[in-house]
Biotite code that builds the C-alpha atoms (Angstrom):
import biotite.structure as struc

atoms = struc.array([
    struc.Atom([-2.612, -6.598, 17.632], chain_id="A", res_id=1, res_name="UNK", atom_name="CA", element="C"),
    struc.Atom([1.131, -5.519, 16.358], chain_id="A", res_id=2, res_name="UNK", atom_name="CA", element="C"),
    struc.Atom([2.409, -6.387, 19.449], chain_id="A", res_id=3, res_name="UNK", atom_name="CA", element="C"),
    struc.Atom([0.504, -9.710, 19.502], chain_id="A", res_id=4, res_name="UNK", atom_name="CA", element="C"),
    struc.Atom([1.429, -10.935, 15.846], chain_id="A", res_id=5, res_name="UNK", atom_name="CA", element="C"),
    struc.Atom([4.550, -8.577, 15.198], chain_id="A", res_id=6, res_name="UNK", atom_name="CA", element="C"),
    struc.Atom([3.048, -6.966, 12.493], chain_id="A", res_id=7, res_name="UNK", atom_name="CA", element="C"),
    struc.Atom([3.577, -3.182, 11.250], chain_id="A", res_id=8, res_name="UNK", atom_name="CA", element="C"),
    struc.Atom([0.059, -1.574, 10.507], chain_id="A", res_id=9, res_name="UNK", atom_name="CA", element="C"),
    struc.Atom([0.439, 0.802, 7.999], chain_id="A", res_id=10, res_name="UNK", atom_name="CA", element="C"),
    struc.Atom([-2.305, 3.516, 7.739], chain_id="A", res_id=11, res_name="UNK", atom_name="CA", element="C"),
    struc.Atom([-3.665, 6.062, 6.153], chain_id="A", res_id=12, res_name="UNK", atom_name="CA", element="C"),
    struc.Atom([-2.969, 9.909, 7.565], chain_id="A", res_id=13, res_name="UNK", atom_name="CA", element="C"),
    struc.Atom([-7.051, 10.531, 7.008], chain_id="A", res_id=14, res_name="UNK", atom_name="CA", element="C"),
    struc.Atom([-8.549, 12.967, 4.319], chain_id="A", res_id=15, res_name="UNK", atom_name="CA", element="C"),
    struc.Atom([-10.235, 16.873, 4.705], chain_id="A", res_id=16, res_name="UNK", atom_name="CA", element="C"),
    struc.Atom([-12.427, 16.968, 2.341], chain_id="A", res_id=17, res_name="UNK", atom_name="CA", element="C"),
    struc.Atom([-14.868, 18.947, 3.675], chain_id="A", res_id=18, res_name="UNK", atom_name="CA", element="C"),
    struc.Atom([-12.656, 21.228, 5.658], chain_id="A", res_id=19, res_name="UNK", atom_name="CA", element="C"),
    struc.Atom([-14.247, 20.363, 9.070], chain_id="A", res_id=20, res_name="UNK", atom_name="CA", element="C"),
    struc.Atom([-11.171, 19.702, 10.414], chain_id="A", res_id=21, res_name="UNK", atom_name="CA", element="C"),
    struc.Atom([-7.919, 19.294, 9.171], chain_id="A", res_id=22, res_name="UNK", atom_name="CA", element="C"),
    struc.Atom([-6.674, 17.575, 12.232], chain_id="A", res_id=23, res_name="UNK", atom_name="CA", element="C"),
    struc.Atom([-5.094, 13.657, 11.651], chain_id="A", res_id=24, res_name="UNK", atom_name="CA", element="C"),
    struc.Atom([-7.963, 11.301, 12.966], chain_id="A", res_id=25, res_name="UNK", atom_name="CA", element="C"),
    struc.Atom([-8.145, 8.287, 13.935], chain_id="A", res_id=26, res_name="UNK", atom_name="CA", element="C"),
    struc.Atom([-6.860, 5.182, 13.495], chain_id="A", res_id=27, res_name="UNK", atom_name="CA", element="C"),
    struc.Atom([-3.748, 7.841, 12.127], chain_id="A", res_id=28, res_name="UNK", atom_name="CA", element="C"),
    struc.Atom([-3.379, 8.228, 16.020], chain_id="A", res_id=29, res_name="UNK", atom_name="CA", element="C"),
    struc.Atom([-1.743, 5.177, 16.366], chain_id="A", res_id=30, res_name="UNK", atom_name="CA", element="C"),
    struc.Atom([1.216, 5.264, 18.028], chain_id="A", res_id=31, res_name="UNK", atom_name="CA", element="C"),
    struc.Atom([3.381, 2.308, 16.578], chain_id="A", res_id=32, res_name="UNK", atom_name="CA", element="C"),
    struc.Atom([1.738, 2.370, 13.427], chain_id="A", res_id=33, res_name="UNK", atom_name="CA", element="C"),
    struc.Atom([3.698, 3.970, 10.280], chain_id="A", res_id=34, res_name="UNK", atom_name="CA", element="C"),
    struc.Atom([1.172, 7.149, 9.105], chain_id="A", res_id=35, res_name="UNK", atom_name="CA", element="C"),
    struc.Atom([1.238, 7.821, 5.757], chain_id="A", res_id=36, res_name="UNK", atom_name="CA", element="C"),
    struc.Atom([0.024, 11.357, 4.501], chain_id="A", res_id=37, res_name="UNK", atom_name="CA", element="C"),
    struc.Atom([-0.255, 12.235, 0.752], chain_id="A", res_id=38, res_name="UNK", atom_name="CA", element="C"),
    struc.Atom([1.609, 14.781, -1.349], chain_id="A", res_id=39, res_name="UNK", atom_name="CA", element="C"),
    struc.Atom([1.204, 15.915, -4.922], chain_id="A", res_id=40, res_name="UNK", atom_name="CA", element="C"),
    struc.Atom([4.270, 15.450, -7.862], chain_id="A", res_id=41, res_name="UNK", atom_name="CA", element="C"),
    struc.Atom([6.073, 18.456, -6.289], chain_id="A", res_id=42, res_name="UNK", atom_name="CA", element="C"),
    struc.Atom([5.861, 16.765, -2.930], chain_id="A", res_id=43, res_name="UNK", atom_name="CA", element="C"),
    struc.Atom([3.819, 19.567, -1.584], chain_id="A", res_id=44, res_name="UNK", atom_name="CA", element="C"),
    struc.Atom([0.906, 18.621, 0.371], chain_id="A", res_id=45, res_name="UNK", atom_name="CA", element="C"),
    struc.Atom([-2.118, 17.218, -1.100], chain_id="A", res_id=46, res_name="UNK", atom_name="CA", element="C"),
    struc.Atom([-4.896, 19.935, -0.832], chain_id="A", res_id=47, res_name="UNK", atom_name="CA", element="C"),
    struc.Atom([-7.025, 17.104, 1.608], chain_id="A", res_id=48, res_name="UNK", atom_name="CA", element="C"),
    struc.Atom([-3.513, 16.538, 3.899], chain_id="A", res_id=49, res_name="UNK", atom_name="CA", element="C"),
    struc.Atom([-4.945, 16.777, 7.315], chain_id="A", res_id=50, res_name="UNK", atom_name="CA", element="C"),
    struc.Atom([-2.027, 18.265, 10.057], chain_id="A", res_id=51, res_name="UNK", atom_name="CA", element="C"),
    struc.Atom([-0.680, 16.299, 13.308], chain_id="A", res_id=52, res_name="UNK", atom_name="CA", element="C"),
    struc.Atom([0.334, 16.460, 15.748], chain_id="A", res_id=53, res_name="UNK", atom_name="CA", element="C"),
    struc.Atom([-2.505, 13.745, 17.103], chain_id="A", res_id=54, res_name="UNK", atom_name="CA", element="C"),
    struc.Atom([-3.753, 14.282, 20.804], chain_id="A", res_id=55, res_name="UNK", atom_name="CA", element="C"),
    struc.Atom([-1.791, 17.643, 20.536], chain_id="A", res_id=56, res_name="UNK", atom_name="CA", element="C"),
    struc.Atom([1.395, 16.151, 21.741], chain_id="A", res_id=57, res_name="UNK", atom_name="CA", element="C"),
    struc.Atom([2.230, 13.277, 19.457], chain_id="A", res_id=58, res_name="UNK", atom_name="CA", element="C"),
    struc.Atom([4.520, 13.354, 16.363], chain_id="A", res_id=59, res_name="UNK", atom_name="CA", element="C"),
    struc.Atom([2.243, 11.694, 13.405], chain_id="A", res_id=60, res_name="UNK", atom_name="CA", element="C"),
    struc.Atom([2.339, 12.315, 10.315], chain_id="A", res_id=61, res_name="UNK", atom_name="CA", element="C"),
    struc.Atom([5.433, 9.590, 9.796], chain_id="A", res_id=62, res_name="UNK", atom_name="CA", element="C"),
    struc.Atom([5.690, 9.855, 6.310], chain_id="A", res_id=63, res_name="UNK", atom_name="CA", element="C"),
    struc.Atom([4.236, 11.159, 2.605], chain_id="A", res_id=64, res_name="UNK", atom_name="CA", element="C"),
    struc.Atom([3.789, 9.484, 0.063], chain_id="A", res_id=65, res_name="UNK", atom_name="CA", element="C"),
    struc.Atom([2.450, 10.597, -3.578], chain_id="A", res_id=66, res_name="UNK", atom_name="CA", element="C"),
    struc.Atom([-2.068, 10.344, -3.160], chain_id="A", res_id=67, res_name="UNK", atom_name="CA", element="C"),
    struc.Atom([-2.943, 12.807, -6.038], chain_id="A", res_id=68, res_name="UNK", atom_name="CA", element="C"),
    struc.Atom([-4.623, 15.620, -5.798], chain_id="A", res_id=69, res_name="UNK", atom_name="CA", element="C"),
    struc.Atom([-7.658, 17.507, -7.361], chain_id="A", res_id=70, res_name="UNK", atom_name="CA", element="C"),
    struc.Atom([-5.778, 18.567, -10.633], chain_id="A", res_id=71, res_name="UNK", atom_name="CA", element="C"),
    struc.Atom([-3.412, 15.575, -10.787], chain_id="A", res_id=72, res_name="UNK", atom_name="CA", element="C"),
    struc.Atom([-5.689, 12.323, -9.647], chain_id="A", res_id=73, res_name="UNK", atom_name="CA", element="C"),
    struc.Atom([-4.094, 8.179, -9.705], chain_id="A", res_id=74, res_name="UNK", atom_name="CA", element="C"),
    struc.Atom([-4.933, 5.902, -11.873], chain_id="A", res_id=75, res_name="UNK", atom_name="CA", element="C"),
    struc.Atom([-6.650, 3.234, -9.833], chain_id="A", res_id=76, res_name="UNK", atom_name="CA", element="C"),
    struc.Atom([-9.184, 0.256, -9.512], chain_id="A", res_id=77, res_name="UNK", atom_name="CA", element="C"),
    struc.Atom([-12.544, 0.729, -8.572], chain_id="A", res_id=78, res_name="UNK", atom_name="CA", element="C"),
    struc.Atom([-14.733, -2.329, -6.989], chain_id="A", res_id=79, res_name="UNK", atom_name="CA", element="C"),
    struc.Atom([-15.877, -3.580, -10.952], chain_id="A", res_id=80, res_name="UNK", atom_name="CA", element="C"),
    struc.Atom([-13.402, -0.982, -13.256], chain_id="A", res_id=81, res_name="UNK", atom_name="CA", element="C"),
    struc.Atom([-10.357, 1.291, -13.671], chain_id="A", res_id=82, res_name="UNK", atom_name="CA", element="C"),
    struc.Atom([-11.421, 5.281, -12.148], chain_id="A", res_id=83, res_name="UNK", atom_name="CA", element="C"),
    struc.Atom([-9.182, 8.089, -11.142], chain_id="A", res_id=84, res_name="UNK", atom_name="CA", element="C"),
    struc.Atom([-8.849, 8.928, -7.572], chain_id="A", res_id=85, res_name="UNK", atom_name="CA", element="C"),
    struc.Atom([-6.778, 10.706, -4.558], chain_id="A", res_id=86, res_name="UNK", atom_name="CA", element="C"),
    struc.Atom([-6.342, 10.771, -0.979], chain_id="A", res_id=87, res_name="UNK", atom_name="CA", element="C"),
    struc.Atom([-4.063, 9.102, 1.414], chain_id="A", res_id=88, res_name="UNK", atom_name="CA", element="C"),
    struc.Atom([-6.018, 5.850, 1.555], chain_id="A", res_id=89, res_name="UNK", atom_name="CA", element="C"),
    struc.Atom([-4.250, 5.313, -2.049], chain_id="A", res_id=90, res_name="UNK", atom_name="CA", element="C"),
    struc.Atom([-0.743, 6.610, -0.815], chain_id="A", res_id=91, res_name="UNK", atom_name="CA", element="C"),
    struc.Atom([-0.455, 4.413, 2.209], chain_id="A", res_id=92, res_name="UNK", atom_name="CA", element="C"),
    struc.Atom([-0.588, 1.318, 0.565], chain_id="A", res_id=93, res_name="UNK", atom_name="CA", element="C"),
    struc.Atom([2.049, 2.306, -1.723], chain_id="A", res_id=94, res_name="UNK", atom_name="CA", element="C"),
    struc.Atom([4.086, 2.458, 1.851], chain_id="A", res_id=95, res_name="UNK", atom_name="CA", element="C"),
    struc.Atom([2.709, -0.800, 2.688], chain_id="A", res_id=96, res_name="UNK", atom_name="CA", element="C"),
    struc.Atom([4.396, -2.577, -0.488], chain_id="A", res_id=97, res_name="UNK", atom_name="CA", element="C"),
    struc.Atom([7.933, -0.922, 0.600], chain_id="A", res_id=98, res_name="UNK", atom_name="CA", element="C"),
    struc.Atom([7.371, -2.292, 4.196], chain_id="A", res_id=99, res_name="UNK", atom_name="CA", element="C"),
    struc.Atom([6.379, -5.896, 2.913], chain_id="A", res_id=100, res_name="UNK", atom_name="CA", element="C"),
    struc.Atom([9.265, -5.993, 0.826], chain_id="A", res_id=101, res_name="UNK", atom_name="CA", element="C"),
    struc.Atom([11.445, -4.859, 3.782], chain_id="A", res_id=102, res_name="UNK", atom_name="CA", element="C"),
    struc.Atom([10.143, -7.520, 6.204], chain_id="A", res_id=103, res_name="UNK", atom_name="CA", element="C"),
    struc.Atom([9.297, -10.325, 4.121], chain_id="A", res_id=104, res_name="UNK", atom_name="CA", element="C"),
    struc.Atom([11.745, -10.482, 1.485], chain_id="A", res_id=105, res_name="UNK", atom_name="CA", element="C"),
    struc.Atom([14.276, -8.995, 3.423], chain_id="A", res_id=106, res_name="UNK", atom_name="CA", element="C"),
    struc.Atom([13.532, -10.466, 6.621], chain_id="A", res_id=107, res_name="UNK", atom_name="CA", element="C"),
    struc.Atom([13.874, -7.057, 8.760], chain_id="A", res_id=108, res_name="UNK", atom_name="CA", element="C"),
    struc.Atom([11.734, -6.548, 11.444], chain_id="A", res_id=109, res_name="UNK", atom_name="CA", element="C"),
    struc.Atom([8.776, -4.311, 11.845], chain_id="A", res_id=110, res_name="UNK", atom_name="CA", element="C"),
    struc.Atom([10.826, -2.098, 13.293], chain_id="A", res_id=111, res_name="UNK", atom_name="CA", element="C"),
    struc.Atom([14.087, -1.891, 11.241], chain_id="A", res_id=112, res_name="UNK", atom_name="CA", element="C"),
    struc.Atom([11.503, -1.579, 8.573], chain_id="A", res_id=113, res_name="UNK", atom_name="CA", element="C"),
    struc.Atom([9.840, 1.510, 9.646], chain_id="A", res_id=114, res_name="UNK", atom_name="CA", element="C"),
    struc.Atom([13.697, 3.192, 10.784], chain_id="A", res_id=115, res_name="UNK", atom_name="CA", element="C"),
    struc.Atom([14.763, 2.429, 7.238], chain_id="A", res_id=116, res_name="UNK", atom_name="CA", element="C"),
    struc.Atom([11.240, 3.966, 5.763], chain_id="A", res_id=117, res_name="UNK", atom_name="CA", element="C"),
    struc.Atom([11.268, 6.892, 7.856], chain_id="A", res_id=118, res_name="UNK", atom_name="CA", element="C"),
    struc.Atom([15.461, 7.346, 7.297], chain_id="A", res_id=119, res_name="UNK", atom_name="CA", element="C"),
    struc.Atom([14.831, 7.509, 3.486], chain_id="A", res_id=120, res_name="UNK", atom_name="CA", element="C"),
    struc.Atom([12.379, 10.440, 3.697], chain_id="A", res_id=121, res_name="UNK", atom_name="CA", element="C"),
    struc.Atom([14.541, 12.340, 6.161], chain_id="A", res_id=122, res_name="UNK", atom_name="CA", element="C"),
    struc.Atom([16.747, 15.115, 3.901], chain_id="A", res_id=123, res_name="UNK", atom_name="CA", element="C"),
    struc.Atom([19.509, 16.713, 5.324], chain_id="A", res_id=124, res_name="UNK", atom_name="CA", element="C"),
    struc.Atom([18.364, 20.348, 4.568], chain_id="A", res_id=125, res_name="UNK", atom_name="CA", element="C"),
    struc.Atom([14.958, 19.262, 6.645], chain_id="A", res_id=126, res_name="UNK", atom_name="CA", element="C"),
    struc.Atom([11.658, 20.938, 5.635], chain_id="A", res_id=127, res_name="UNK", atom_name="CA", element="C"),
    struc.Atom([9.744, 23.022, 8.043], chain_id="A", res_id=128, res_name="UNK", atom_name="CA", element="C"),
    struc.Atom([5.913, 21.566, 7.929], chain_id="A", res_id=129, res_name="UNK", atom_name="CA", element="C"),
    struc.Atom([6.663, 17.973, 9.916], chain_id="A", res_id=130, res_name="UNK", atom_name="CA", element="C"),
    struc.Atom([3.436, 18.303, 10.585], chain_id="A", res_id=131, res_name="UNK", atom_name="CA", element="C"),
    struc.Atom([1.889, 17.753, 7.442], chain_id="A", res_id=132, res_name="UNK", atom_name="CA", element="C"),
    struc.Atom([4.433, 15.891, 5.720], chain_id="A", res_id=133, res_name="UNK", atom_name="CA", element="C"),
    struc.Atom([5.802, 13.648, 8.666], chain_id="A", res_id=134, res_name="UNK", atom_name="CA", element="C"),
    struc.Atom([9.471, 13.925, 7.749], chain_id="A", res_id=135, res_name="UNK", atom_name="CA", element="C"),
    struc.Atom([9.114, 13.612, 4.697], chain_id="A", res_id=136, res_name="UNK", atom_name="CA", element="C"),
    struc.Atom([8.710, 11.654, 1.365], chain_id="A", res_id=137, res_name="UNK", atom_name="CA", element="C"),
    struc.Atom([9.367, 8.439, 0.721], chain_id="A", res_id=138, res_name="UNK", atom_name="CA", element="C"),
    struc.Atom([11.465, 7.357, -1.804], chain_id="A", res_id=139, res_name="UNK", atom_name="CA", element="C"),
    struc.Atom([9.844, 5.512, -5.347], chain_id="A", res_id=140, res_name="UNK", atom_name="CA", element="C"),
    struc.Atom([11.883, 3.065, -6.007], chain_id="A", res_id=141, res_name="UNK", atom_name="CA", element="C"),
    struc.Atom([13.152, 0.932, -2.952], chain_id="A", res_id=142, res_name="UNK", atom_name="CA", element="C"),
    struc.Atom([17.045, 1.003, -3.687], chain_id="A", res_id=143, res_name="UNK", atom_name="CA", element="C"),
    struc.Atom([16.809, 4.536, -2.688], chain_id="A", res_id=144, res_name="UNK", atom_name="CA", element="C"),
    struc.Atom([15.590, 3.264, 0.805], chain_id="A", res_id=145, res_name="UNK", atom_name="CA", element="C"),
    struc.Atom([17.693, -0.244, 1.195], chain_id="A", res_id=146, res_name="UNK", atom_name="CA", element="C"),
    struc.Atom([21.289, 1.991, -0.537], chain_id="A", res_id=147, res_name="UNK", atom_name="CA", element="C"),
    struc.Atom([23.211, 4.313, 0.644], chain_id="A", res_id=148, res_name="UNK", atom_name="CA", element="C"),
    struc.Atom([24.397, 7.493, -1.220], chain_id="A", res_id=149, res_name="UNK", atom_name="CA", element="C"),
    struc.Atom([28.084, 7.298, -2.358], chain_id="A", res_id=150, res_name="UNK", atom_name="CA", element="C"),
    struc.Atom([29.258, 9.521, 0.092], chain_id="A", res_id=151, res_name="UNK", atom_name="CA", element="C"),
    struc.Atom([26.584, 8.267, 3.273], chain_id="A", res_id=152, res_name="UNK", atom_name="CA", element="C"),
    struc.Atom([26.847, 5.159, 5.281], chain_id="A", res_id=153, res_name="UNK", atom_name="CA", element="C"),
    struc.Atom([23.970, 3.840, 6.312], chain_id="A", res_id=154, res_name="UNK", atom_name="CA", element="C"),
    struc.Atom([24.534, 1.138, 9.620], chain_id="A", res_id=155, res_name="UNK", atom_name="CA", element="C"),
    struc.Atom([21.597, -0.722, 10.660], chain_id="A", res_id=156, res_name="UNK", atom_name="CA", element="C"),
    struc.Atom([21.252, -1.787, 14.341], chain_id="A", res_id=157, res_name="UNK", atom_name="CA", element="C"),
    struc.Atom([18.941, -3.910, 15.941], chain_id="A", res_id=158, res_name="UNK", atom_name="CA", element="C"),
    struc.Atom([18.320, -5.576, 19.760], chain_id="A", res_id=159, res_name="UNK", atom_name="CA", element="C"),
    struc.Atom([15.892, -5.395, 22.341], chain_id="A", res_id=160, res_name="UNK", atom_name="CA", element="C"),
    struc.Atom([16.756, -3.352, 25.508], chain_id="A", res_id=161, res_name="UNK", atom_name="CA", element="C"),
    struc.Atom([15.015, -3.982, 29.111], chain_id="A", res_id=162, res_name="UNK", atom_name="CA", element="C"),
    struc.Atom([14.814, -1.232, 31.822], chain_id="A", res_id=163, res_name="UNK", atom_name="CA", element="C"),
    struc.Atom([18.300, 0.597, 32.929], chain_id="A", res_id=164, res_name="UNK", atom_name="CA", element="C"),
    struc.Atom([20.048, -1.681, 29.777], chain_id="A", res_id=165, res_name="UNK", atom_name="CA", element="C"),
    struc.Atom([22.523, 0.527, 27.675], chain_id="A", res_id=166, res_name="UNK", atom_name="CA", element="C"),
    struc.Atom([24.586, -0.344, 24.618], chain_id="A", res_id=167, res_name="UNK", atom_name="CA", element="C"),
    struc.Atom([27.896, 0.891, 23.177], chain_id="A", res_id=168, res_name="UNK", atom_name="CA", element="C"),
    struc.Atom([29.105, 0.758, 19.819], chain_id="A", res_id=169, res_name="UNK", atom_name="CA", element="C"),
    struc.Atom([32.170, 1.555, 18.265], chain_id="A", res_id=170, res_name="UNK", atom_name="CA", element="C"),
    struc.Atom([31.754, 2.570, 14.880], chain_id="A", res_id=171, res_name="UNK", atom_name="CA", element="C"),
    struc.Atom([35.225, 3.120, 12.616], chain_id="A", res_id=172, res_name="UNK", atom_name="CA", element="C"),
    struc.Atom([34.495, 6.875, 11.202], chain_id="A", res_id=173, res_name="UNK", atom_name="CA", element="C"),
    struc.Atom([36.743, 7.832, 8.169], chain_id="A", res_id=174, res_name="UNK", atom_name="CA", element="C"),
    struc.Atom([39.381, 10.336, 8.889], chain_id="A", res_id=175, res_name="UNK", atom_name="CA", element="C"),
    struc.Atom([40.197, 13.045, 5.792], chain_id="A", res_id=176, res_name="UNK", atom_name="CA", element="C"),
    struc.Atom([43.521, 14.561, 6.814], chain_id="A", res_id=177, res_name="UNK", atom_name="CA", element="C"),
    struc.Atom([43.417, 13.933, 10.028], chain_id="A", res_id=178, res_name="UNK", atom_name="CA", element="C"),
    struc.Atom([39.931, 15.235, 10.795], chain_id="A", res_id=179, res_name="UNK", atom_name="CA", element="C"),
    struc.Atom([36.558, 13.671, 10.971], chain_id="A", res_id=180, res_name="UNK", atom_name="CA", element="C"),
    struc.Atom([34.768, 16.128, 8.726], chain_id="A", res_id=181, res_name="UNK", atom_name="CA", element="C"),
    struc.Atom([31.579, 14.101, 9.239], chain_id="A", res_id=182, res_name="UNK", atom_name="CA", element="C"),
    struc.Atom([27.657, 14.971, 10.327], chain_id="A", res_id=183, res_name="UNK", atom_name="CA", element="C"),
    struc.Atom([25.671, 11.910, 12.083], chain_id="A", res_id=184, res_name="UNK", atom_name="CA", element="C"),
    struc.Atom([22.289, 11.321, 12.153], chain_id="A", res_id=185, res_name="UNK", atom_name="CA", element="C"),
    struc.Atom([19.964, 8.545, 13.902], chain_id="A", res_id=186, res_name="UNK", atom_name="CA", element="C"),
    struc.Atom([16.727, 7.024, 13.381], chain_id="A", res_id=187, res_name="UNK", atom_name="CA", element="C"),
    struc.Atom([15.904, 5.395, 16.086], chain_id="A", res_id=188, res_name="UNK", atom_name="CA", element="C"),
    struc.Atom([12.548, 3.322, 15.892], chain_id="A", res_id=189, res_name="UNK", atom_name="CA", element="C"),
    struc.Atom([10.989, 1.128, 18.823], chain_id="A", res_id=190, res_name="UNK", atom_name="CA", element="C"),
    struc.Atom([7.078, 0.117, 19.988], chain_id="A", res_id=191, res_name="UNK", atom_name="CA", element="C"),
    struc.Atom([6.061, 0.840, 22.664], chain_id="A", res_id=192, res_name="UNK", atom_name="CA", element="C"),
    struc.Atom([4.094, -1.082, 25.208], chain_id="A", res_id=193, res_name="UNK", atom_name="CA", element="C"),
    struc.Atom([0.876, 0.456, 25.122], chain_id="A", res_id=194, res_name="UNK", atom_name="CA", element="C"),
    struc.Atom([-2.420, 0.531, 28.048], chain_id="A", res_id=195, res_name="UNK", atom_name="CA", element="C"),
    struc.Atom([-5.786, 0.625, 26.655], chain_id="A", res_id=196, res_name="UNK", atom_name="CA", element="C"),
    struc.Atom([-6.698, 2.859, 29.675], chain_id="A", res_id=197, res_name="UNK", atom_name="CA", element="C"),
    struc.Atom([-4.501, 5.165, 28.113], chain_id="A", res_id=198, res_name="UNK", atom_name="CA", element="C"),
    struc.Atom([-5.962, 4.845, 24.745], chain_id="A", res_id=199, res_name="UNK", atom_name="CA", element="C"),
    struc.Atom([-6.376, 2.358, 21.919], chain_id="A", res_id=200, res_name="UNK", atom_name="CA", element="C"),
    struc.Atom([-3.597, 1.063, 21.398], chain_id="A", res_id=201, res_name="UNK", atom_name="CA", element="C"),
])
């Protein structure tokens, strides 16, 4: 269905409440979907954060986002009044808003929308527990995920590339007395065609 109507799905990284298993289920085991696991205030795991990788090989968790916890539930809306809550269900629509915003309002694709998400929560002193927290937490307010720091540059690039297609870009880098004192990092983002005899999606 993304593929069909070019639309991100934005999900929730599944709860352990129970402690059967704390294992990312599915539909978290999507692969072009963005996965959304929760975190508390600190941005430490929520104590119902279920762990990827999913089918034992595939990156997911994507990203956190803040799902309360036990000690520190949201504020939310109940089917007929206002309750208290937590769990990633909650968190992952919090996502969804950023990605909206991102693709409707400012007309990125599905895609460029998820890079940009997924950049944002990326620190450069990266945490060890990917698995739980994806790589990491996304920003509150959305100029933190649409700026740039004062001393980052953010480039955005987009295209579609067939089979044995490569691109080359020259991108001016700064020199400070006569050196490039810089450090680089990518995000790159891309769906895949999928086979439903290789799973559901």
């Amino acid at each position: 269905m993304q593929a069909e109507y070019d639309v991100l799905f934005v999900v929730a990284g599944t709860n352990n409440h129970d402690g059967s298993t704390d294992r990312i289920g599915s539909p978290a085991d999507s692969v072009n979907a963005l996965v959304v696991n929760s975190v508390r205030r600190d941005k430490s795991p929520a104590s119902y954060t279920r762990r990827g990788p999913v089918l034992h090989f595939q990156h997911k968790p994507d990203v956190s986002y803040y799902g309360g916890d036990i000690d520190e539930p949201l504020n939310c809306y109940g089917s007929d009044r206002p309750k208290t809550d937590m769990g990633t269900s909650l968190a992952a629509p919090l996502v969804a808003r950023k990605a909206a915003y991102l693709i409707y309002k400012m007309h990125l694709s599905c895609e460029s929308a998820k890079a940009l998400l997924i950049d944002s929560s990326i620190s450069w002193n990266q945490h060890s527990d990917m698995n739980t927290l994806g790589y990491g937490v996304v920003p509150i307010h959305i100029n933190d995920v649409i700026k740039s720091r004062n001393d980052e540059i953010k480039f955005l690039i987009t295209g579609t590339v067939t089979d044995y297609e490569t691109y080359n870009y020259k991108i001016p880098i700064p020199a400070v007395r006569n050196t490039h004192p810089s450090v680089a990092r990518a995000t790159l983002c891309y769906f895949p065609k999928c086979n439903r005899d290789q799973g559901v999606d």
